[in-house]
C-alpha positions in Angstrom: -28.3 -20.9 39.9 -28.6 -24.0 41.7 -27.3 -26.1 39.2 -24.4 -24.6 38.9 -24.1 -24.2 43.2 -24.4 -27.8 43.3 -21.9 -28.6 40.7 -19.4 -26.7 42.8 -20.5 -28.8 45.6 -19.8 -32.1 43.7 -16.7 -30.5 42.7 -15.3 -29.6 46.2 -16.0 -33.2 47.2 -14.0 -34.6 44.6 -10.9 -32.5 44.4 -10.7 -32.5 48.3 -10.8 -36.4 48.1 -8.2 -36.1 45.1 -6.1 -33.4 47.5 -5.2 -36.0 50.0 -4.7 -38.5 47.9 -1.9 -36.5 46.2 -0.9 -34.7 49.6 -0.5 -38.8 50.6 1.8 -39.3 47.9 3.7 -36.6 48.0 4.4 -37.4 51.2 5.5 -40.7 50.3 8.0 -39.3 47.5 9.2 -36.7 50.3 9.8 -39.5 52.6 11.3 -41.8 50.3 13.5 -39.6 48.8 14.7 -38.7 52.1 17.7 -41.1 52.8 20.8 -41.2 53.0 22.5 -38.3 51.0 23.7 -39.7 47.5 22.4 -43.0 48.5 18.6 -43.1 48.4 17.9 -39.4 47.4 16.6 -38.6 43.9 16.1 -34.9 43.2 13.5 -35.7 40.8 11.3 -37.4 43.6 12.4 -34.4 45.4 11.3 -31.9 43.4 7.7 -34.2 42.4 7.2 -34.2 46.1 7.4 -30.6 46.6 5.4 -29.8 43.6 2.8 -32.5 44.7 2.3 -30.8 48.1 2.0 -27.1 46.7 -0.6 -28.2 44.6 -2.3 -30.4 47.3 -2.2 -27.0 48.9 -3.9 -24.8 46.0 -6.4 -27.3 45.4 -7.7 -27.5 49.5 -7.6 -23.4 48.7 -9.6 -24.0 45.8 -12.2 -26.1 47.5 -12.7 -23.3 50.3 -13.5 -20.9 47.6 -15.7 -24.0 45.9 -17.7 -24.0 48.8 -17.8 -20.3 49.2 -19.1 -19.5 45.8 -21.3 -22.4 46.0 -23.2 -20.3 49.5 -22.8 -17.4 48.2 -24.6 -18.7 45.1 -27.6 -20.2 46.8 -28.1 -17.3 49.4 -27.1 -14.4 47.8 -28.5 -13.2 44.3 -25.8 -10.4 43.4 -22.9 -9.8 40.7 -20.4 -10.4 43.6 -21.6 -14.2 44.4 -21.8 -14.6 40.5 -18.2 -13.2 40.4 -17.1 -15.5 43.3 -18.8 -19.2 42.0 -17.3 -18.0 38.0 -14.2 -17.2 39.6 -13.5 -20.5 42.0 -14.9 -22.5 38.8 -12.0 -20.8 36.2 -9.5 -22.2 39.3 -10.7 -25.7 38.3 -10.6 -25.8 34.8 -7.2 -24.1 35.5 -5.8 -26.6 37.7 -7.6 -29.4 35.4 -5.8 -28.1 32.5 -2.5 -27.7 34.4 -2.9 -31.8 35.6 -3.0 -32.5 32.3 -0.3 -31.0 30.7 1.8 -31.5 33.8 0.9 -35.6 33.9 1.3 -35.7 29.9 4.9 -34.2 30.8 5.7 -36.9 33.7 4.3 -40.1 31.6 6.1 -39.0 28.9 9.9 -39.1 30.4 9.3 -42.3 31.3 10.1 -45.2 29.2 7.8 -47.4 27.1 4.8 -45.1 28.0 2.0 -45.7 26.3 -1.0 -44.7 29.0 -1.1 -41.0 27.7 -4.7 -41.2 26.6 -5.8 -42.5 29.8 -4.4 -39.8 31.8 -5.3 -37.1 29.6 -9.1 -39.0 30.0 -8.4 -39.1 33.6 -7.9 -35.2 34.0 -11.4 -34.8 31.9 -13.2 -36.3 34.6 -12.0 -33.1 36.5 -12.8 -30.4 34.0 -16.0 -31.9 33.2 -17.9 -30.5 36.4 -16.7 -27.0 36.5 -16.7 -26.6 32.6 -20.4 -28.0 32.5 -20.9 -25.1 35.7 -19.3 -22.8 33.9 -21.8 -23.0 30.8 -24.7 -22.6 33.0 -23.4 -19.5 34.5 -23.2 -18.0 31.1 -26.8 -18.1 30.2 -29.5 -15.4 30.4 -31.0 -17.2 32.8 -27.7 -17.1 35.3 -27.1 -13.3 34.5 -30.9 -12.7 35.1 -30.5 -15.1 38.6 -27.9 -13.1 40.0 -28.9 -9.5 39.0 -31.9 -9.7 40.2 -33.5 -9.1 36.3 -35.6 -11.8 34.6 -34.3 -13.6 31.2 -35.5 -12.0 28.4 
């Protein structure tokens, strides 16, 4: 369905924008925590950094197979486009869910913390797209869409 193509769309555009904004500050934390062994170097920035640019990485993969499903979707009525826009739309609510937990984990080690219900909000403007997506391609409607069968 097109709704559900379109939402993918939307969704690509946002986690790409989101992707280099976390690539950018990862590389910041990479750079940073760069200096002068024992001086300026902080294996906790470290390790953020690195984490920050795998998952810069996954989400730019995730995006590709976004944009993918999304064609596929709109071009192609068959079980494997279905299969490819579901599959690229589990990614997302995956990687939403993993921000979450991951970003309730960091906010939490630091002290006097108390912005844990706006991050946790934050991370639902991310799920909301691919879960809403998601519900449409559950319908009889979808099913019908992509096998080629009308809804009953």
């Amino acid at each position: 369905m097109v709704t559900a193509a379109v939402l993918a769309f939307v969704q690509a555009v946002v986690v790409l924008i989101a992707s280099l904004y976390v690539w950018f500050f990862a590389s910041i934390a990479d750079i940073a925590s760069s200096g002068r062994p024992g001086v300026y170097t902080s294996e906790t920035a470290r390790s953020l950094a690195t984490e920050g640019t795998v998952l810069a990485v996954l989400q730019l993969v995730s995006v590709v197979a976004l944009v993918v499903g999304g064609l596929l979707a709109l071009n192609r009525r068959t079980p494997a486009a279905y299969r490819t826009l579901a599959g690229a739309l589990v990614a997302q609510v995956v990687i939403a869910l993993y921000w979450a937990a991951r970003l309730l984990d960091v906010v939490g080690d630091v002290p006097g913390s108390d912005g844990k219900g706006v991050l946790a909000a934050f991370t639902l403007f991310f799920l909301a797209g691919p879960a809403v997506a998601l519900g449409l391609l559950l319908t009889n409607a979808a099913r019908g869409w992509f096998t080629g069968t009308p809804p009953a």
